[in-house]
Structure formats: structure tokens, C-alpha cells
N, C-alpha and C positions, 0 to 999 in steps of 0.2 A: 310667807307661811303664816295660817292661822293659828292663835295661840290655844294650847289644848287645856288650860284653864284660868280665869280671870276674876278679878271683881270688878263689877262695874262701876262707872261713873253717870254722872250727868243725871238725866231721866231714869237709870238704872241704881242706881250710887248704892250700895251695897249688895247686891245683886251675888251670887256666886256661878257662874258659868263654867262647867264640864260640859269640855268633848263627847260624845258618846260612836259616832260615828261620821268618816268624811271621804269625799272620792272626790274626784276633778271636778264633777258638776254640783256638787251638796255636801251639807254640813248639819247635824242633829245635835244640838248645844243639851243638855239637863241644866235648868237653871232653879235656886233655889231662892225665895226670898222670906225669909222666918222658919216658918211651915208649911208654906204652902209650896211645891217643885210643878214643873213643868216644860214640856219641851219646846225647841225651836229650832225650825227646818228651815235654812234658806237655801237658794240656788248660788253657786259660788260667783262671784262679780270682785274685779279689780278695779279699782280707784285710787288713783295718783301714783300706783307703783305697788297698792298693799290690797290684800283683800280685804271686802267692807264686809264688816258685821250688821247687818240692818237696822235701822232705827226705827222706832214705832209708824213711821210713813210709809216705809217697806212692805209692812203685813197684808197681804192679799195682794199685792206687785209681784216681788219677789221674797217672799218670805209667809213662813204657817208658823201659826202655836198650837198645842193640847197638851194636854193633860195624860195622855197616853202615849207611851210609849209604841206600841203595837201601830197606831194611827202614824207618831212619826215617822217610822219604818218605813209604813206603803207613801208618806208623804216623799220621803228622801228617794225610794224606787221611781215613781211616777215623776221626779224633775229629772232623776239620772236618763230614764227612758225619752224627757223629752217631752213626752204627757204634759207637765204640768209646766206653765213659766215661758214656755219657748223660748224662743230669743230676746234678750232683754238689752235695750239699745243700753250703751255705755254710759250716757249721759242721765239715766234716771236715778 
């Protein structure tokens, strides 16, 4: 199970990460860093037993950002539907 809120570490380290919405194929994080929020859409992928949260390597793989909310939405629609991501081999 993915955690429905966090602080990040590492490349993120203070980062505050909300849930906003999730289904079997995607996950729409709100994350916030000062002042500045923004969203983050990835396609769901398990590694080593857990579900992976993306790392900046992710982004345009298996993973979007903006600044919109409304954009996350059709982002989170379009990998549900398949649209967007397809198949993403286990090993990337």
C-alpha cells in the first residue's frame, strides 16, 4: 500500500506529499515545497514487494507533473484508460 501522506527524503527532503487521488493503474500525489504546490501523476509499478513512488528519472517514463490540478485528472484518466504509459516493463 501507498502511503496517503509523506515527507520526502533524498532529492525531495522536505517535500510534503498528499494523496489526492488513486486506482489500481495511478496515483495524483499534491505536493508542496514552501510555496510553490504541484501535482504528480504516475502509473502504479511495484518493486521489490512495494509500490514505487517515482524518482526524478521517472518523469516522462512513467510519471507527469503540473501545476494543475484539472491537467492531473485527464493525466490520471488517460494512464487508467491505457492511453498514456502502456505497458511498462518491471525492470525500468
Amino acid at each position: 500500500m501507498i502511503e496517503s501522506t509523506f515527507i520526502g527524503k533524498g532529492e525531495v527532503r522536505g517535500f510534503v506529499f498528499n494523496l489526492v487521488r488513486s486506482s489500481e493503474k495511478a496515483y495524483i500525489y499534491r505536493v508542496k515545497s514552501e510555496d510553490i504546490e504541484w501535482y504528480e501523476v504516475f502509473k502504479h509499478k511495484v518493486s521489490f514487494g512495494k509500490v514505487s513512488y517515482p524518482t526524478s528519472k521517472a518523469f516522462g517514463i512513467w510519471a507527469k507533473w503540473t501545476y494543475s490540478l484539472d491537467v492531473a485528472e485527464d493525466i490520471f484518466k488517460r494512464i487508467n484508460s491505457g492511453e498514456l504509459f502502456g505497458v511498462i516493463p518491471a525492470d525500468l
